[in-house]
C-alpha positions in Angstrom: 82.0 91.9 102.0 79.8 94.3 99.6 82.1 97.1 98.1 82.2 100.5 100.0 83.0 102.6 97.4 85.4 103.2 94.2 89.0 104.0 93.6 90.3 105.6 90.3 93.9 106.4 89.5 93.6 107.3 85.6 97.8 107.1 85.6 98.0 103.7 85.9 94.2 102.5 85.0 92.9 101.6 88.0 88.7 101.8 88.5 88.0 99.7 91.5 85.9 98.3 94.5 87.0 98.8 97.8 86.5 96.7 100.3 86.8 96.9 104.1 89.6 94.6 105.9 90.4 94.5 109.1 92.8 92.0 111.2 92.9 88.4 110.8 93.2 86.0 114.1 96.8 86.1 114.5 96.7 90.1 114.5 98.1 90.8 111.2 96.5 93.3 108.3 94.2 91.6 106.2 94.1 92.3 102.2 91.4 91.3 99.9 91.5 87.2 99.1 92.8 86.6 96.0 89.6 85.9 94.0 89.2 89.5 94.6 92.6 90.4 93.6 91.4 93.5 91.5 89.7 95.2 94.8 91.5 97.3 96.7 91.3 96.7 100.9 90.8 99.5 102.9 91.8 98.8 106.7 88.8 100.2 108.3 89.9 100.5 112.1 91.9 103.8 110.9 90.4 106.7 109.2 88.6 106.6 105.9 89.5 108.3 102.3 89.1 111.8 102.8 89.0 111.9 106.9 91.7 113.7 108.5 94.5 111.4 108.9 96.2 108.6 106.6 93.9 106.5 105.3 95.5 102.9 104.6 95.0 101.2 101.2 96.5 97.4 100.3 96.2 95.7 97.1 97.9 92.6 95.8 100.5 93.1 92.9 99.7 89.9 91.3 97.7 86.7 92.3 97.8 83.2 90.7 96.1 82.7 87.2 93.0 81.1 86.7 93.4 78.1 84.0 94.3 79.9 80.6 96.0 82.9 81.9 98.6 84.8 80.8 100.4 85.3 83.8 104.1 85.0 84.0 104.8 81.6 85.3 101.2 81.0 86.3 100.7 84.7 87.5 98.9 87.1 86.3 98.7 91.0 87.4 96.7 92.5 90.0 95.0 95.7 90.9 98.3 97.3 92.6 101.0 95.5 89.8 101.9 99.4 88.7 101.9 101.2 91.9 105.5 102.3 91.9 104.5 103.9 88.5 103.2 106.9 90.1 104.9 109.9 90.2 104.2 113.1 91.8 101.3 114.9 91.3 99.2 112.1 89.7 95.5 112.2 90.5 93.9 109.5 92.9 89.5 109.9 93.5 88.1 107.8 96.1 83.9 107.7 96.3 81.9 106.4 99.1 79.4 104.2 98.9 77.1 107.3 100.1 78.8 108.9 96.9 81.3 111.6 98.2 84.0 112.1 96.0 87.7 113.3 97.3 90.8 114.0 95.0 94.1 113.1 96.0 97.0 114.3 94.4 100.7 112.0 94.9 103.1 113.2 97.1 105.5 110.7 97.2 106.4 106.8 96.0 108.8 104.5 97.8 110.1 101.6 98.0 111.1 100.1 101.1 113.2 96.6 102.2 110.6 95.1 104.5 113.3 95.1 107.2 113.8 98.7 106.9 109.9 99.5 106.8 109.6 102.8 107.9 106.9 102.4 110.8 106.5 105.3 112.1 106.5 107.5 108.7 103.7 105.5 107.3 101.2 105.3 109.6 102.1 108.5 111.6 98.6 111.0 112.1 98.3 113.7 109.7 97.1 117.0 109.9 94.4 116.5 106.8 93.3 114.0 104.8 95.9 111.6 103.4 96.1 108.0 101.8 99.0 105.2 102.1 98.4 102.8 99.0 100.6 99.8 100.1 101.5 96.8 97.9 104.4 94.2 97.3 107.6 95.1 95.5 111.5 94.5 94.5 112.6 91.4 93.9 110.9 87.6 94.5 113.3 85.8 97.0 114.4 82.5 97.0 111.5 81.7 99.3 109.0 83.2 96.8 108.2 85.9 98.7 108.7 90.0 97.6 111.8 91.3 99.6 110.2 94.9 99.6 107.0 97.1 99.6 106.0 100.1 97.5 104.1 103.0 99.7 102.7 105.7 97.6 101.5 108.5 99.8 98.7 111.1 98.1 97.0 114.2 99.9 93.5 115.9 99.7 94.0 118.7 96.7 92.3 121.7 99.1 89.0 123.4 97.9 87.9 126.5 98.5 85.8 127.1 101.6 82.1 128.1 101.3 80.9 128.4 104.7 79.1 131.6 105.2 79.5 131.7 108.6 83.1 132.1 110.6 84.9 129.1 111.2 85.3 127.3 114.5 87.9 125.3 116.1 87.2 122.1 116.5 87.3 120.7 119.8 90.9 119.3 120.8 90.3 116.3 122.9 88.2 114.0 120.4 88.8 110.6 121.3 87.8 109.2 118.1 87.5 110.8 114.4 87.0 114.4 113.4 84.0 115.7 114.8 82.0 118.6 113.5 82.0 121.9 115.9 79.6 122.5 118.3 76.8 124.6 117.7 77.5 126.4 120.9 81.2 127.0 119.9 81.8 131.0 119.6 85.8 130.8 119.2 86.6 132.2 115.8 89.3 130.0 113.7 92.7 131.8 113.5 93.4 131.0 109.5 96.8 131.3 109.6 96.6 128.4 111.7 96.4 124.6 110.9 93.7 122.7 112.4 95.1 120.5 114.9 95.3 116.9 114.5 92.7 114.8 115.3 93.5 111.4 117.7 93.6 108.5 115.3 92.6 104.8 116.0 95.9 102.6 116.6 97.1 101.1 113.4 99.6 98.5 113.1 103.1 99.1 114.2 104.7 97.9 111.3 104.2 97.4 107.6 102.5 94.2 107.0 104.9 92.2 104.4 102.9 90.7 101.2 103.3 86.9 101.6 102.8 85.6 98.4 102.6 82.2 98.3 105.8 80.1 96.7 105.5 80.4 93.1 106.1 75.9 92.4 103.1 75.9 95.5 99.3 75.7 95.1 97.7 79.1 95.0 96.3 79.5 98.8 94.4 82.8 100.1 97.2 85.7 100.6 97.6 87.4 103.7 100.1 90.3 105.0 102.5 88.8 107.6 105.2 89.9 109.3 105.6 90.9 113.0 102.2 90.9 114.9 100.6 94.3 114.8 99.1 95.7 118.2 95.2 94.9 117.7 93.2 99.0 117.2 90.4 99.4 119.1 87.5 98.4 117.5 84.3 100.0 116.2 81.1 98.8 116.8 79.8 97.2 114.0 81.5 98.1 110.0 80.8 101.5 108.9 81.1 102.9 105.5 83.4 105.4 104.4 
């Protein structure tokens, strides 16, 4: 798929493409295929970079070397292979395709066992807009597989409001992403109020695990695996973020 916009983190040197993934056939979170191993996936069926809610990011930490690489027993590094560098308060910019630019500061970088994934943290709504970069980490097992993943969690750094007019609350029974107040709306906002969260599109109910494949195997197309996600409603065609 054509890119749909840009990620930089300066901290760790990442300037990237993002493309859109969705779910493969068996229900699990696609990421980018490995020739693209330096793009970053966004799972479009959840909200995008700089919509209210957690926006969900994958990239591979490594992917097989092409002939002549340098990669550590025939691996090389990958867009995500310095994730868990982050610390708090570095700066992540996402830009659309359309070419809207949002700055994300870190809030937060883990590293969880996959059995001890913490579901409902990660992809739990947000009131605001929010990422979840997601990669592969700790150890390689036995099986060649990474034992762990590394969620860094980032949040929209506010700007001031220039609307001329008062604000409005939003409506609260959206069924689908933030919508802009109606033009018949009178209610003034309260501002010592948060806005309410906005319904989000079902994402999957656990973190998908980074199968790499065995590191004495033929490379093969990497996918997340783990247990079966519920399938989120879908959209009606791809949109861009």
């Amino acid at each position: 798929p054509a890119p749909e916009g840009r990620i930089r983190i300066p901290a760790i040197g990442v300037d990237a493409d993002v493309l859109p993934v969705g779910l493969d056939r068996q229900g699990a979170l696609e990421v980018p295929p490995f020739r693209d191993a330096l793009k970053v996936g966004w799972y479009e069926l959840g909200p995008r970079p700089g919509d209210r809610g957690p926006a969900i990011l994958v990239g591979h930490r490594d992917a097989p070397a092409e002939r002549g690489g340098r990669g550590r027993r025939g691996y090389r590094d990958a867009v995500f292979a310095r994730l868990d560098r982050l610390r708090p308060g570095d700066r992540i910019e996402t830009r659309t395709a359309a070419g809207r630019r949002t700055t994300f500061n870190v809030t937060e970088v883990a590293t969880y066992r996959t059995a001890d994934f913490p579901t409902a943290t990660v992809y739990a709504p947000a009131i605001g807009a929010q990422l979840r970069l997601i990669t592969c980490g700790g150890r390689i097992g036995r099986n060649g597989h990474w034992d762990s993943n590394v969620v860094v969690s980032a949040a929209r750094v506010a700007t001031p409001e220039r609307n001329t007019s008062p604000a409005v609350t939003p409506p609260t029974r959206s069924t689908g992403p933030a919508l802009s107040p109606s033009a018949k709306s009178t209610t003034p906002r309260d501002p010592s109020r948060p806005d309410p969260p906005t319904p989000l599109p079902a994402l999957p109910p656990s973190l998908p695990h980074e199968s790499s494949p065995s590191r004495s195997a033929a490379p093969r197309q990497e996918r997340l695996s783990g247990p079966t996600p519920a399938t989120p409603p879908g959209r009606s065609g791809r949109s861009s973020w």
